[in-house]
LUMDREN-866745 format. One record per atom (N, C-alpha, C): x, y, z; residue in three letters. Coordinates in steps of 0.05 Angstrom, whole numbers, plus 5000, padded with zeros to 4 digits. Layout:
<atoms>
+------+------+------+--------+
:    X :    Y :    Z : residu :
+------+------+------+--------+
:    X :    Y :    Z :    Ala :
...
+------+------+------+--------+
</atoms>
This chain:
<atoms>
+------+------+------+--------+
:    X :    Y :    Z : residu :
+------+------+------+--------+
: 7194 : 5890 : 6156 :    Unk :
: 7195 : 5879 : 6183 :    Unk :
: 7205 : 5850 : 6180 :    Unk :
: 7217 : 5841 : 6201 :    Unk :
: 7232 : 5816 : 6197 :    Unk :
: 7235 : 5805 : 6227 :    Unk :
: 7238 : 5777 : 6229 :    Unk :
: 7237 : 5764 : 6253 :    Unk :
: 7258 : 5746 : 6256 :    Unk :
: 7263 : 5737 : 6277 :    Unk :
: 7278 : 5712 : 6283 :    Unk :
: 7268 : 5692 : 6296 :    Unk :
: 7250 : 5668 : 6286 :    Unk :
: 7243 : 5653 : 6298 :    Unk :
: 7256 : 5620 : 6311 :    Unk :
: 7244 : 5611 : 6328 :    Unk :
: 7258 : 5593 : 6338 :    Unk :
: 7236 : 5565 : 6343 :    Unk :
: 7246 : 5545 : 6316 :    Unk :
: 7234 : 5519 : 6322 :    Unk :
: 7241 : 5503 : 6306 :    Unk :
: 7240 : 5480 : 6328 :    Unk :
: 7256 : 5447 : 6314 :    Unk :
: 7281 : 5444 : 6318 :    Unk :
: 7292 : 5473 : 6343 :    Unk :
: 7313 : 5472 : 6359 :    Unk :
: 7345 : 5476 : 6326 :    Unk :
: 7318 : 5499 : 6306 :    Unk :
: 7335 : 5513 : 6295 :    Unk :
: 7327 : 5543 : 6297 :    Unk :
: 7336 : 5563 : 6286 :    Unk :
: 7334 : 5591 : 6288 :    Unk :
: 7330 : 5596 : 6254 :    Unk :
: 7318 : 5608 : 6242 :    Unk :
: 7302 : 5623 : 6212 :    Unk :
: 7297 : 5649 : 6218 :    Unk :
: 7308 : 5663 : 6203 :    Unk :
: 7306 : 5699 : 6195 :    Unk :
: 7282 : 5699 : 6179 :    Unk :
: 7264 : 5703 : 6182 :    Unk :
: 7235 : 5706 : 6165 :    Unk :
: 7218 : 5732 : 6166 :    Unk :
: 7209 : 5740 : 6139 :    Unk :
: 7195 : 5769 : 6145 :    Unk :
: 7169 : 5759 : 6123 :    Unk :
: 7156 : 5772 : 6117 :    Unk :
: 7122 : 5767 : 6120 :    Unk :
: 7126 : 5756 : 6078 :    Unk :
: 7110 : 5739 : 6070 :    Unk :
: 7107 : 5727 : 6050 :    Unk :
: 7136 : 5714 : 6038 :    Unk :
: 7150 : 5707 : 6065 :    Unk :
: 7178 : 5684 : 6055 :    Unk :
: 7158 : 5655 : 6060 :    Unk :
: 7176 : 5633 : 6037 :    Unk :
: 7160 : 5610 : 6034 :    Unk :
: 7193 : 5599 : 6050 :    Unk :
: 7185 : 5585 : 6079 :    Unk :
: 7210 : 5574 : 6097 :    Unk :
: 7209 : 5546 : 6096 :    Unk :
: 7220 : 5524 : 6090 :    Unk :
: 7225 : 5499 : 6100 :    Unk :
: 7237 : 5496 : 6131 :    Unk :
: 7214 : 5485 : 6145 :    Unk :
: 7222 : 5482 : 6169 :    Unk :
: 7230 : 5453 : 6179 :    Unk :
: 7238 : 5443 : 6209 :    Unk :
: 7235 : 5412 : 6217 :    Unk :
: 7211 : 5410 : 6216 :    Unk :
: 7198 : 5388 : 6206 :    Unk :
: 7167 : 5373 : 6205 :    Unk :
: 7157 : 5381 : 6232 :    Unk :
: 7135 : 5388 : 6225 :    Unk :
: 7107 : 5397 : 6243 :    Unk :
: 7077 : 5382 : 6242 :    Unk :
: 7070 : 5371 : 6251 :    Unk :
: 7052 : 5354 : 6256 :    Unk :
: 7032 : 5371 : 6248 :    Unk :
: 7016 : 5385 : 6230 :    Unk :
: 6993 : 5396 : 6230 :    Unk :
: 7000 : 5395 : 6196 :    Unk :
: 6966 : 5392 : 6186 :    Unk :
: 6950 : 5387 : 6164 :    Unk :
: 6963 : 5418 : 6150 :    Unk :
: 6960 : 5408 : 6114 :    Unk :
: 6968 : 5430 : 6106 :    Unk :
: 6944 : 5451 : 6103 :    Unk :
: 6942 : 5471 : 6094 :    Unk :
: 6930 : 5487 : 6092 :    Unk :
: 6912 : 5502 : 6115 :    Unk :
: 6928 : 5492 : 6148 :    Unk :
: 6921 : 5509 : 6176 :    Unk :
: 6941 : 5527 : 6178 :    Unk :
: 6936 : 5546 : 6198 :    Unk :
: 6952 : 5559 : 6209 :    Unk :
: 6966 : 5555 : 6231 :    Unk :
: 6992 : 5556 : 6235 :    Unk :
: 7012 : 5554 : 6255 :    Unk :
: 7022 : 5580 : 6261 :    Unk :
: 7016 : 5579 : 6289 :    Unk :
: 7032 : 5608 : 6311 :    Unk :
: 7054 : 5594 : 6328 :    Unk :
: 7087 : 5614 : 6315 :    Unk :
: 7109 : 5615 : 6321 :    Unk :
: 7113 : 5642 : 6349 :    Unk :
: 7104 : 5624 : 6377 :    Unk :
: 7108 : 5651 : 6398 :    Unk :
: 7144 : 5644 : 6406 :    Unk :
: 7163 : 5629 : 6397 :    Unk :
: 7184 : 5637 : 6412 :    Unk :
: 7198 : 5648 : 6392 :    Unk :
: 7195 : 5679 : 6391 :    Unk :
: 7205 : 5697 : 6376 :    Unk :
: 7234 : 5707 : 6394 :    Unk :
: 7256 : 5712 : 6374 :    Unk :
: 7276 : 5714 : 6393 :    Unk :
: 7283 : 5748 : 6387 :    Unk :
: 7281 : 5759 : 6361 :    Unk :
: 7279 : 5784 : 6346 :    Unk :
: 7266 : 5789 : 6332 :    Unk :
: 7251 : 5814 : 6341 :    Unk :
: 7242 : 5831 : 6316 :    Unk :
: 7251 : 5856 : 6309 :    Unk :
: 7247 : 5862 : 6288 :    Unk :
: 7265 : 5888 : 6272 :    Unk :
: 7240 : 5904 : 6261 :    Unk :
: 7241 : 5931 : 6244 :    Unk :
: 7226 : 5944 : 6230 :    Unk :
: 7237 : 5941 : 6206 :    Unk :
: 7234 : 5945 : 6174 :    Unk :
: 7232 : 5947 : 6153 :    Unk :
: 7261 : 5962 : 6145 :    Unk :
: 7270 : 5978 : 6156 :    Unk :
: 7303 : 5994 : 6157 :    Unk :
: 7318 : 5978 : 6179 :    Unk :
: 7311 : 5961 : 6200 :    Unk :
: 7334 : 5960 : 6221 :    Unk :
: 7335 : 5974 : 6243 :    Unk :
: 7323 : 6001 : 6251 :    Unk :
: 7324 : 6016 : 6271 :    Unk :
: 7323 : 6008 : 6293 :    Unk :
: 7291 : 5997 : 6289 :    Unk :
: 7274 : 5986 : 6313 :    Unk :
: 7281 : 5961 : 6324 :    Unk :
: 7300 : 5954 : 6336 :    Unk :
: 7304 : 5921 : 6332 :    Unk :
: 7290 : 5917 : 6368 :    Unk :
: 7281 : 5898 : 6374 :    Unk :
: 7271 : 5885 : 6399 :    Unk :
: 7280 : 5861 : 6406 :    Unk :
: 7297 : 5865 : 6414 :    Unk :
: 7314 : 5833 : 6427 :    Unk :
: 7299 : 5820 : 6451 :    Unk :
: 7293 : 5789 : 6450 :    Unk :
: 7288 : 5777 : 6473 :    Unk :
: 7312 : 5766 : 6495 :    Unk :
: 7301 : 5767 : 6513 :    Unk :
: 7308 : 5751 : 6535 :    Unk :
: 7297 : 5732 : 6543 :    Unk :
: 7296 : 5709 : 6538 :    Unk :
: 7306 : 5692 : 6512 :    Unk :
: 7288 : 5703 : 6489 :    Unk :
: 7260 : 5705 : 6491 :    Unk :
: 7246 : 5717 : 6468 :    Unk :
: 7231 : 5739 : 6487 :    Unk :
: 7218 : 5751 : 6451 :    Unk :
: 7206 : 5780 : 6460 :    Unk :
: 7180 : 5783 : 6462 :    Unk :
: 7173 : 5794 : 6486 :    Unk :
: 7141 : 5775 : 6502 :    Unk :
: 7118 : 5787 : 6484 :    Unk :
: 7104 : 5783 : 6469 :    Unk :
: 7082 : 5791 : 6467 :    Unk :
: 7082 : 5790 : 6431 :    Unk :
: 7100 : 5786 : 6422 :    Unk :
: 7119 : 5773 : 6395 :    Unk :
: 7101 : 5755 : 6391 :    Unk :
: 7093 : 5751 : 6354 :    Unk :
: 7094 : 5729 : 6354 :    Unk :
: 7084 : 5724 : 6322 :    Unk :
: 7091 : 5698 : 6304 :    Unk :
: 7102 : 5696 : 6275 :    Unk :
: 7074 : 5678 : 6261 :    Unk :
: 7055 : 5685 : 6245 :    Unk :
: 7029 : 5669 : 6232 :    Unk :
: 7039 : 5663 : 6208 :    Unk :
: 7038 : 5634 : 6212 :    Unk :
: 7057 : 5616 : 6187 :    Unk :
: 7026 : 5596 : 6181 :    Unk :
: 7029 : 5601 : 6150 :    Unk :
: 6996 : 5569 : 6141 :    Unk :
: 7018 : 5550 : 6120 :    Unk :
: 7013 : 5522 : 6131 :    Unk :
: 7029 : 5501 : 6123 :    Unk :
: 7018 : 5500 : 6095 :    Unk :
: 7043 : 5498 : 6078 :    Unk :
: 7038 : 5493 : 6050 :    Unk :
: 7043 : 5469 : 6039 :    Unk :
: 7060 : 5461 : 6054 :    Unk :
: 7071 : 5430 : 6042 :    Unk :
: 7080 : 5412 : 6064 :    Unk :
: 7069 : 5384 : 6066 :    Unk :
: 7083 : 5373 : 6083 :    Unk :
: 7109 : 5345 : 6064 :    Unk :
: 7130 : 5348 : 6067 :    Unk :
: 7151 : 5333 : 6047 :    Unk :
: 7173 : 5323 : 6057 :    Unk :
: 7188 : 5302 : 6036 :    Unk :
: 7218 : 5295 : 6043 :    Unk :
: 7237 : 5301 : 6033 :    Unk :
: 7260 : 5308 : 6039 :    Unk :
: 7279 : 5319 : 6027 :    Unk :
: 7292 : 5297 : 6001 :    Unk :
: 7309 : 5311 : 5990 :    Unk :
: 7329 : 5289 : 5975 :    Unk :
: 7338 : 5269 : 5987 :    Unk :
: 7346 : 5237 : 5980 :    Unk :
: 7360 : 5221 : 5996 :    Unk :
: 7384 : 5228 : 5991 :    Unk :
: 7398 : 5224 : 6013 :    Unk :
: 7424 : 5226 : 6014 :    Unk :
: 7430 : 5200 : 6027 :    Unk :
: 7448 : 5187 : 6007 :    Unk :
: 7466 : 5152 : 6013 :    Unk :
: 7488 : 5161 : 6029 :    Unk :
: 7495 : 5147 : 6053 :    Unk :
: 7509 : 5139 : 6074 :    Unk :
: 7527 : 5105 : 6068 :    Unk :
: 7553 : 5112 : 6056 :    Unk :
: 7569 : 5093 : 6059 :    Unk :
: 7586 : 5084 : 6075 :    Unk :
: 7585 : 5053 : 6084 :    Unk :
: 7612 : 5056 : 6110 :    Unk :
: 7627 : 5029 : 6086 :    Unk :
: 7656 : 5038 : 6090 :    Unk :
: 7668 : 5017 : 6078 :    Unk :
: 7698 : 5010 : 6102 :    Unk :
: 7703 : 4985 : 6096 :    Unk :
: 7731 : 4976 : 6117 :    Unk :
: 7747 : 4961 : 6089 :    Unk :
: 7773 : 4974 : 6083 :    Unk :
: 7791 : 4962 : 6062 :    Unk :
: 7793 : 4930 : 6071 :    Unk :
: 7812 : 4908 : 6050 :    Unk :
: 7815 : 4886 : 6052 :    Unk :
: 7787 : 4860 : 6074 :    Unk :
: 7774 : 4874 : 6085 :    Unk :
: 7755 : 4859 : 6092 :    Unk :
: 7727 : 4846 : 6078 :    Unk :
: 7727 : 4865 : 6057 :    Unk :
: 7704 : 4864 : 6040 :    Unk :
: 7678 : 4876 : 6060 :    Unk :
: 7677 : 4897 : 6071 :    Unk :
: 7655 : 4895 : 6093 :    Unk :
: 7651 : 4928 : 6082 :    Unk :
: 7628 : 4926 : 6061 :    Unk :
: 7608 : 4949 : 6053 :    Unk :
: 7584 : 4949 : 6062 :    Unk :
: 7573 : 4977 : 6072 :    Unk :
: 7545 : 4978 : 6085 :    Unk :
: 7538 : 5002 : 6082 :    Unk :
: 7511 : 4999 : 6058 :    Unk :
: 7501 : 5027 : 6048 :    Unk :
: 7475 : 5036 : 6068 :    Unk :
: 7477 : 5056 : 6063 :    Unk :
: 7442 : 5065 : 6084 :    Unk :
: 7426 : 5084 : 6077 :    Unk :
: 7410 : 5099 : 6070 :    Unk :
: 7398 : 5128 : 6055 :    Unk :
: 7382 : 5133 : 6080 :    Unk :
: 7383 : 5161 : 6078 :    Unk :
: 7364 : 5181 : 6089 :    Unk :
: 7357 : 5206 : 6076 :    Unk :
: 7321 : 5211 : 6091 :    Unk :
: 7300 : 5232 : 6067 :    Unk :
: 7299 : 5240 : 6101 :    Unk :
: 7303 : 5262 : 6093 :    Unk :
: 7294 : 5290 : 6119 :    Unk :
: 7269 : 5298 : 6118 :    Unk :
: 7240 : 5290 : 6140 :    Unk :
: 7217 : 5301 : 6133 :    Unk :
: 7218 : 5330 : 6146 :    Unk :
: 7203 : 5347 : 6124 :    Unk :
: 7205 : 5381 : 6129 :    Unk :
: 7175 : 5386 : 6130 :    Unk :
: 7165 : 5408 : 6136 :    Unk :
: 7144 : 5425 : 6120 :    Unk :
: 7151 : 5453 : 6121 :    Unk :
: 7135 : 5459 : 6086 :    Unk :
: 7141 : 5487 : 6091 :    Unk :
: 7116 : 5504 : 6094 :    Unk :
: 7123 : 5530 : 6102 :    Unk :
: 7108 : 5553 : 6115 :    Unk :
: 7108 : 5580 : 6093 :    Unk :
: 7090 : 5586 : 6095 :    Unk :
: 7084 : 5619 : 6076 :    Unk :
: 7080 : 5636 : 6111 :    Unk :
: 7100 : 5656 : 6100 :    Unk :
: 7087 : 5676 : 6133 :    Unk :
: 7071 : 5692 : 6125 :    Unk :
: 7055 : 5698 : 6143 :    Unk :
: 7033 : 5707 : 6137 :    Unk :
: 7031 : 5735 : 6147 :    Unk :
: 7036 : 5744 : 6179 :    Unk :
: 7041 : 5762 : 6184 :    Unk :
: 7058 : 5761 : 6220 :    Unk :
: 7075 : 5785 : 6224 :    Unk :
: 7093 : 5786 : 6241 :    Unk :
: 7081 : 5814 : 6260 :    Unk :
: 7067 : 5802 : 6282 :    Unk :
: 7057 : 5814 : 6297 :    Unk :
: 7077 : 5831 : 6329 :    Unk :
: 7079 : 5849 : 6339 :    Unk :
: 7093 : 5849 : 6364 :    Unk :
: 7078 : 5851 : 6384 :    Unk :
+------+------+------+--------+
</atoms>
């Protein structure tokens, strides 16, 4: 069984004991987090699929925070030729990730 969930104004294909990096979530590690804007669920072959409008009502994804973290930095250079005008900047993406736990309909 497999889902499509929707949060942090991204979309993740997740089915039950995937470890997901999501956008950062404000909650302590080792609670549980319920994902209700489920957009698809499927059965274990594909048959059964349940599409929402926008999501599928009564759906819904039990994720327990495992890690709260930052990504790799990634350096941001701006350069302008003959001026001498360099300006470096870094950015760390905060994530956490999720173990799913179970995918209920």
């Amino acid at each position: 069984m497999f889902a499509v969930i929707k949060t942090g104004g991204k979309q993740y294909k997740v089915k039950k004991g995937d470890k997901v990096k999501i956008e950062k979530l404000d909650i302590e590690e080792g609670k549980q987090v319920n994902f209700d804007e489920v957009l698809l669920v499927s059965d274990k072959e594909g048959e059964d699929i349940k599409i929402g409008a926008p999501v599928v009502v009564g759906a819904k994804v039990i994720a327990k925070v495992l890690l709260q973290g930052r990504a790799k930095k990634i350096d941001v250079i701006k350069y302008k030729r003959k001026i001498r005008y360099r300006k470096k900047h870094g950015h760390r993406q905060a994530f956490t990730e999720v173990l799913i736990e179970d995918i209920t309909t």
